[in-house]
C-alpha positions in Angstrom: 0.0 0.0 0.0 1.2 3.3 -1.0 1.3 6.1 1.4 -0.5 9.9 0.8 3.5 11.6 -0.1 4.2 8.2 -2.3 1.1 8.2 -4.1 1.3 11.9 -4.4 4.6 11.9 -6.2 4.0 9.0 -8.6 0.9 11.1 -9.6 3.1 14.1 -10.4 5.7 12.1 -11.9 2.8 10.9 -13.6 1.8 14.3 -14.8 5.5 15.1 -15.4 5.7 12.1 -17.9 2.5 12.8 -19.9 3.1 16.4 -20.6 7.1 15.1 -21.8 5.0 13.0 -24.0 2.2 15.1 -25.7 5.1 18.0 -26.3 7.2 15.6 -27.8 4.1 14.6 -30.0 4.2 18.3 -30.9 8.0 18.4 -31.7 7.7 15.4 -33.7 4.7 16.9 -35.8 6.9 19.7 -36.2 9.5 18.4 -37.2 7.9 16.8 -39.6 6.2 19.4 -41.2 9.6 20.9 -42.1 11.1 21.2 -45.1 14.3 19.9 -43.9 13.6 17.0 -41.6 16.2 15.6 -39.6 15.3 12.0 -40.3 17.9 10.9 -37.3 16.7 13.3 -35.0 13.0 12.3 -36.0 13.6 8.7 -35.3 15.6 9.6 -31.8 12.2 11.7 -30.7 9.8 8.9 -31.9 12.1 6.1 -29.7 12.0 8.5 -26.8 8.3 9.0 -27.0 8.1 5.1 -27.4 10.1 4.8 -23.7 7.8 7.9 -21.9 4.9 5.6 -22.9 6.6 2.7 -21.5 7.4 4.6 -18.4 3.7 5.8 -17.8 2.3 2.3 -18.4 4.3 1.2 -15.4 3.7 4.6 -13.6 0.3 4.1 -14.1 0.2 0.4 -12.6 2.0 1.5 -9.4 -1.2 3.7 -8.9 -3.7 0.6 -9.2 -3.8 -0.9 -5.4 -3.2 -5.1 -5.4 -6.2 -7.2 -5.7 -5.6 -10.4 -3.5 -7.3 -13.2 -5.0 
């Protein structure tokens, strides 16, 4: 069981992760819509977005209290 400042940080974390995530989405749309894409630069931003939704899948599931069976 989490206590109040635990669960309090992994929400924030949370937070902290999500926003990361949807202004890398903007980068990456930006990016895109330039004339002179960096394609190695595109593909490092799309991998890192890949690993901050990774990180708030597991973020998220440290939220969720165990269920015992």
């Amino acid at each position: 069981m989490l206590s109040l400042e635990d669960e309090h940080l992994l929400r924030q974390k949370l937070f902290d992760l999500r926003q990361e995530h949807r202004d890398l989405d903007t980068a990456i749309e930006a990016l895109r819509a330039s004339p002179t894409c960096d394609e190695f630069m595109l593909s490092r931003m799309k991998k890192r977005k890949l690993l901050l939704k990774d990180m708030i899948q597991k973020t998220s599931s440290q939220l969720i209290p165990d269920m015992n069976a």
